[in-house]
N, C-alpha and C positions, 0 to 999 in steps of 0.2 A: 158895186152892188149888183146884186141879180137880178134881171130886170122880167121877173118872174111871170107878173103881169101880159106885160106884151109878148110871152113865148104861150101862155094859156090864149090867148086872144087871137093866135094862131088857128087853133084847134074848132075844127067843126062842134056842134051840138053834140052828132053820133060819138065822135073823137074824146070828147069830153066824157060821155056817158062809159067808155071805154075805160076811159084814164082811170075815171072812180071804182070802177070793178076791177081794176088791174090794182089799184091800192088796197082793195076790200081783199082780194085775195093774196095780198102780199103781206099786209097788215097781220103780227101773231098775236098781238096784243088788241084788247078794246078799246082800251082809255087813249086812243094814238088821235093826235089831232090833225094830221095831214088832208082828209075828205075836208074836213071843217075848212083849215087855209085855203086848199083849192075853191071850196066853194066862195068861199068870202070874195079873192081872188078874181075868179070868172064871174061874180054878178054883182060886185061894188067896184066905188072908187074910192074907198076910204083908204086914207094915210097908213103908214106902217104902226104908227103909237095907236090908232083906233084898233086897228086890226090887233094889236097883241092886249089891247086890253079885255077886247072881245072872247080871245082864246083864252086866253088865262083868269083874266081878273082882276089882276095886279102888273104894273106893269115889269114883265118880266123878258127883259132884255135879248139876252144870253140862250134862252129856253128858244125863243121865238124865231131868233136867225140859224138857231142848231135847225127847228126846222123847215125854215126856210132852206137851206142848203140840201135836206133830203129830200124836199117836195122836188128841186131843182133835180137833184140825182136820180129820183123817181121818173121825170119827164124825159130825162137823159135817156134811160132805161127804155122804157115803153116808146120814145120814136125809131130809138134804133130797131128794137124788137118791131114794130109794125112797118118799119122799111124791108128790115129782112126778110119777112113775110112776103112783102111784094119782088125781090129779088126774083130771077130765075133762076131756076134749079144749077144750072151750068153758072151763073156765076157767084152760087153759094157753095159748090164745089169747088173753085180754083180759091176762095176766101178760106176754104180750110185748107187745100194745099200750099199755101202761103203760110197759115198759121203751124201747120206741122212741121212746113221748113225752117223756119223761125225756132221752134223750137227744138229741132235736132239740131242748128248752129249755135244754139246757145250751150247746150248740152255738148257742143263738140263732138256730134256722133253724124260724121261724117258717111259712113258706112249706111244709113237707112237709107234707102232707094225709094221715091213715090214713082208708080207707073202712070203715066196720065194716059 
């Protein structure tokens, strides 16, 4: 199980306030319940059967760990992204020349030269 809980409880205040504007702006749709779980999430302790009954209504199993697994993927997302923000520039450069090497090996295109 995703221990979803204790990876939010990580997260600063500000961190938090991030996370929800990082979902509002990722979010295409309105009726998206991912702000809702996070918030549930960060400021109870209620059990996973309260919590999906609270989102839904009914208890709806299946809906609720779909997104569970994308709140997860979303958290994924936005740590990496604000890690790489605090990278330095030199070592977000030699992460793409890793990542274009990576991909002229797979392509078999031996012949691309990176000049470092």
């Amino acid at each position: 199980m995703i221990a979803l809980k204790s990876i939010i409880d990580t997260l600063t205040i500000e961190e938090q306030q991030k996370f929800v504007n990082y979902l509002q702006q990722k979010n295409k749709r309105k009726d998206t319940k991912n702000i809702q779980l996070f918030k549930v999430l960060a400021y109870s302790n209620d059990d996973s059967k309260n919590i999906c009954n609270q989102l839904y209504k009914v208890e709806n199993c299946n809906a609720y760990h779909a997104l569970r697994k994308r709140l997860f993927q979303s958290l994924i997302d936005f740590t990496a992204n604000k890690n790489l923000e605090d990278e330095s520039s030199i070592d977000i450069q030699v992460i793409k020349y890793i990542l274009a090497s990576r991909t002229f090996l797979l392509q078999k295109n031996m012949r691309s030269h990176i000049k470092f």
